[in-house]
N, C-alpha and C positions, 0 to 999 in steps of 0.2 A: 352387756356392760358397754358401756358409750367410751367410745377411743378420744380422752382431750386430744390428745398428741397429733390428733386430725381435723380439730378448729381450727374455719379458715377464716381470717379476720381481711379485714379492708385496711389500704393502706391512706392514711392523714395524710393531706397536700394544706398545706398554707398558703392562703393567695389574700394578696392586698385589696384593699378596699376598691382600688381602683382596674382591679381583673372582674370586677362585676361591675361597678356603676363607675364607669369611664370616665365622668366628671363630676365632682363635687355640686357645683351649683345647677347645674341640667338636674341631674341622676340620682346622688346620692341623698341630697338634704329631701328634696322630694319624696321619696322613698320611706325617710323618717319620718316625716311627717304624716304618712300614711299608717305608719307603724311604730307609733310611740309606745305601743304597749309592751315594746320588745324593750327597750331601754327602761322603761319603766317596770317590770318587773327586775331589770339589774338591780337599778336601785331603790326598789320598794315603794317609789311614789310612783300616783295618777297622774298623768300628764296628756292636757289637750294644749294641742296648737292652735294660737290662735292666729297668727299669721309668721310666713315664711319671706325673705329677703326684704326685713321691715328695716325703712332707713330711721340714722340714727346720730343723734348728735349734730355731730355740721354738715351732715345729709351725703358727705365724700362718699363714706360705708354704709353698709349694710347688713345687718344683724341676720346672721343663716336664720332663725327661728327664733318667735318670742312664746312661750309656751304659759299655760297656767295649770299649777301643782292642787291637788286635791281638791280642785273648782275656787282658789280662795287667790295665792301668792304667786307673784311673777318669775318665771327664771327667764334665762336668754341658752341657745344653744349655738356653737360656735364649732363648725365642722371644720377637720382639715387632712390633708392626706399625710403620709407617710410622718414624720419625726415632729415631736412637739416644738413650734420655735419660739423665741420671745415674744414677738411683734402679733403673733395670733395671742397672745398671754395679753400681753397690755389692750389691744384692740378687746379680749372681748369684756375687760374690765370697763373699757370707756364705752361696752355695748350697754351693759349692766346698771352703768351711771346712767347713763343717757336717758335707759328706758324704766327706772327707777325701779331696778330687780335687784333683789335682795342676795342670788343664787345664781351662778352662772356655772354650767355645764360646760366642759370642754373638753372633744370627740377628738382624738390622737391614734395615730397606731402605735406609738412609739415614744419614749422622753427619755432626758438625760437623766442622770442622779443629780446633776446641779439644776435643771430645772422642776424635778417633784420638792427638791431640800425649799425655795423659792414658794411654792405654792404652798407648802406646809409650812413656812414660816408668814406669809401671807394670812390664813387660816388661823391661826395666832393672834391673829388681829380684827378678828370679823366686823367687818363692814359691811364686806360680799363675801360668801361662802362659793370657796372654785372648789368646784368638784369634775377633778380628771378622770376622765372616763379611756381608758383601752378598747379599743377596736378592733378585734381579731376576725378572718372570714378564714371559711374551715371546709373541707370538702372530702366526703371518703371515694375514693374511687370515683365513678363516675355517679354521684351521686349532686343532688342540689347541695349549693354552696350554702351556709349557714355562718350568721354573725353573733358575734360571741362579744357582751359591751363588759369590762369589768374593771371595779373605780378602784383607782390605784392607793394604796397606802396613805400617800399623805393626807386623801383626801376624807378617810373614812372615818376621823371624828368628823370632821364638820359633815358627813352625811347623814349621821347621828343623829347630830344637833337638827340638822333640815327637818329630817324624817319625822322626829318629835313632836316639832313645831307643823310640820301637815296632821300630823294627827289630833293635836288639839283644835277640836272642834269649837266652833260658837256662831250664836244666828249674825246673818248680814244684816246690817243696822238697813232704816229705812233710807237716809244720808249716802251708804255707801250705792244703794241700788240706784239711786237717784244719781250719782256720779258717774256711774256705771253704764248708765242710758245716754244721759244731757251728753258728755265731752265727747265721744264718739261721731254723734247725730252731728253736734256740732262740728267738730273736726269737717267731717268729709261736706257739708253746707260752705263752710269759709271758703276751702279750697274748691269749689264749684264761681268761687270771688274770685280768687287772688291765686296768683302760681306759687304758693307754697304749704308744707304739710305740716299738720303738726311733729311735735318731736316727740308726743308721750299721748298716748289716747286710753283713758279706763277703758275696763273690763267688767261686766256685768258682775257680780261676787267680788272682785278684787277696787280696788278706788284710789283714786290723788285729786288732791283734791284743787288740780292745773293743768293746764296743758300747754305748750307753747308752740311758738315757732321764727323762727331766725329771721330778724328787722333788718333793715338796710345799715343796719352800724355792724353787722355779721352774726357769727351764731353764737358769741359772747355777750349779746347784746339783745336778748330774747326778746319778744313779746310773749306776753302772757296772760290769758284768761283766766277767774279765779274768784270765788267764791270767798266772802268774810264772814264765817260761821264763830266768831269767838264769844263766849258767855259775856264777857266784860264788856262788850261792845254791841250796837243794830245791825243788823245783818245788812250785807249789800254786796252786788256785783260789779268788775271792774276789769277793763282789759290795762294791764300795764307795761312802760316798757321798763325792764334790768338792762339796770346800765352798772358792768361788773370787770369791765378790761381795765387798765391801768389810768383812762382819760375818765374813769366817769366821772370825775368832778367838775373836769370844764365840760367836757358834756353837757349834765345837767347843767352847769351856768351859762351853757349856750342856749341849750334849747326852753330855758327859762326863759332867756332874753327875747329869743323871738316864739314867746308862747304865741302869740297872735297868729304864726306863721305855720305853728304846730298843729292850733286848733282849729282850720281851715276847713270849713264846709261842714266842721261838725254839730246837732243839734244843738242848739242853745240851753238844751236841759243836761248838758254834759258835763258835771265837773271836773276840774282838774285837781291836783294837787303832787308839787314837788315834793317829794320825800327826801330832805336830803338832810344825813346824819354825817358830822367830819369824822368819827370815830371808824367809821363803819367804809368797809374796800366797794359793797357795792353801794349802788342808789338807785330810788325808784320815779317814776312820776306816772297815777295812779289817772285813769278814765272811769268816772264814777256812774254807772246808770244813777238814772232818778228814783227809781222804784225802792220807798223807804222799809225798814225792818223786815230786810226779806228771810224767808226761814226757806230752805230748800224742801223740808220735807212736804210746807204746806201748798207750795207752788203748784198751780192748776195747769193742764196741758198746756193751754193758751198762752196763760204765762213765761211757762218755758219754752214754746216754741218763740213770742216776743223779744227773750231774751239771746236766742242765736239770733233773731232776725237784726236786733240789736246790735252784733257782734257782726254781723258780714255786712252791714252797715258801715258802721267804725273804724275798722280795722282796716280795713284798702284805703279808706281815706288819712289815716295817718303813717298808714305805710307810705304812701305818695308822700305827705307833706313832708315825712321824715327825709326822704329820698332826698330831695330838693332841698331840703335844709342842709341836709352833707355836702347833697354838692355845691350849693352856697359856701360853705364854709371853707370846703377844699379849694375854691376859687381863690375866698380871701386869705389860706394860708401861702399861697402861692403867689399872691401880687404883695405879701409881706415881705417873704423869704425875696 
């Protein structure tokens, strides 16, 4: 007969995240990203990474991870060590906005009750689904340390909700793959131009159907690439700039005034067109290619490699003219004042 009263068990040590991976951005997020399948069987979905310390927004920060769920939807993951603080909470919502993720992950060891009460009243609101993840690291004796991810309370409806929506399956349209390829290629082509990066780059399965990146009016003040696929209208391509801060009206009535000065060196098969609505906070003014009723799906390699070639063309050139124009302007609000 087997004596219990002589089972010898190993004794639990708790150790922070940071008793194994000594720093966060070195160590720790790396780590994940090698081993997403640990978190992801936490919480029931697939998750690849597709890239790690991807800037974001006005380019300040930096998103720990942008990952994609069941091959199809975007999240962001947002590491941090020791106790959940606000400033990680809002940062990784404006990760989220920025990089047009529906679902944002966020790695904590620790939170208050007034900030899970916050995230669960958030999640109440779904725009973006925050799903709080605990972080525990665990070791018996002298054994390997092991992490333990487990999503807290508030957040396990909307994990629910996520989960559901990964598992509704459906084919990738021929549009989305085509997004999925062009803005990518494109992105890293521009920036081989001009020192700056996009703000949002599709993903092969996943699509938007834009991409931007921060003009010399700042990063309120986007440029953007961008596709006019609407049934009611001819298809066509067009880099534009959002003009969305509080001036864009004289903005655009500035840089209407010296369109001549805008469209400086640009082909003469270019058009222009102010979009300017008084109703409306932002405004646009549109760089039209010439290439008429264009359909993306029917687009030949050629084609669309044309139309990046188009785009790293363009786009340095009115970043410059843009540039100059500000600082023209800023001359003249100065010999006003």
């Amino acid at each position: 007969m087997s004596n219990y009263s002589e089972v010898r068990l190993g004794t639990i040590q708790n150790l922070s995240l940071k008793d194994v991976w000594a720093l966060e951005e070195k160590h720790f997020t790396p780590w994940l990203s090698r081993n997403l399948d640990i978190l992801g069987d936490a919480v029931g979905i697939n998750m690849e990474c597709l890239q790690t310390e991807l800037q974001a927004g006005d380019g300040q920060r930096h998103v720990d991870m942008l990952v994609e769920m069941n091959g199809r939807d975007l999240a962001v993951i947002e590491n941090q060590y020791g106790k959940a603080d606000p400033s990680h909470g809002w940062r990784t919502l404006h990760y989220a906005l920025a990089l047009g993720a529906k679902v944002a992950f966020w790695i904590f060891e620790d939170i208050s009750s007034d900030d899970e009460r916050l995230i669960s009243f958030l999640n109440e609101h779904p725009g973006i689904d925050i799903i709080g993840v605990q972080a525990r690291v665990y070791k018996i004796d002298d054994s390997l340390p092991a992490v333990d991810f487990r999503v807290i309370p508030a957040s396990q409806d909307s994990l629910d909700r996520v989960s559901l929506q990964c598992r509704s399956s459906r084919d990738v349209s021929e549009k989305e793959l085509f997004y999925g390829d062009y803005f990518p290629d494109m992105i890293n082509k521009v920036y081989e131009k001009m020192a700056v990066k996009g703000g949002y780059g599709a993903n092969k399965g996943h699509w938007n159907y834009y991409c931007s990146w921060n003009s010399a009016l700042g990063c309120r003040n986007p440029w953007e690439a961008a596709f006019n696929q609407r049934r009611s209208s001819h298809g066509y391509y067009y880099v534009h700039l959002m003009l969305r801060d509080k001036d864009a009206k004289e903005n655009l009535h500035y840089l209407h005034q010296n369109e001549a000065e805008l469209m400086k060196g640009l082909p003469s098969s270019v058009r222009v067109e102010f979009d300017f609505e008084p109703s409306r906070k932002s405004q646009k003014i549109k760089f039209i290619h010439p290439m008429p009723d264009l359909t993306v799906e029917k687009l030949s390699r050629e084609e669309r490699q044309e139309l990046i070639a188009w785009t790293c063309d363009v786009l340095p050139k009115l970043q410059d003219n843009l540039t100059a124009l500000v600082e023209q302007q800023t001359v003249n609000l100065a010999v006003v004042s």
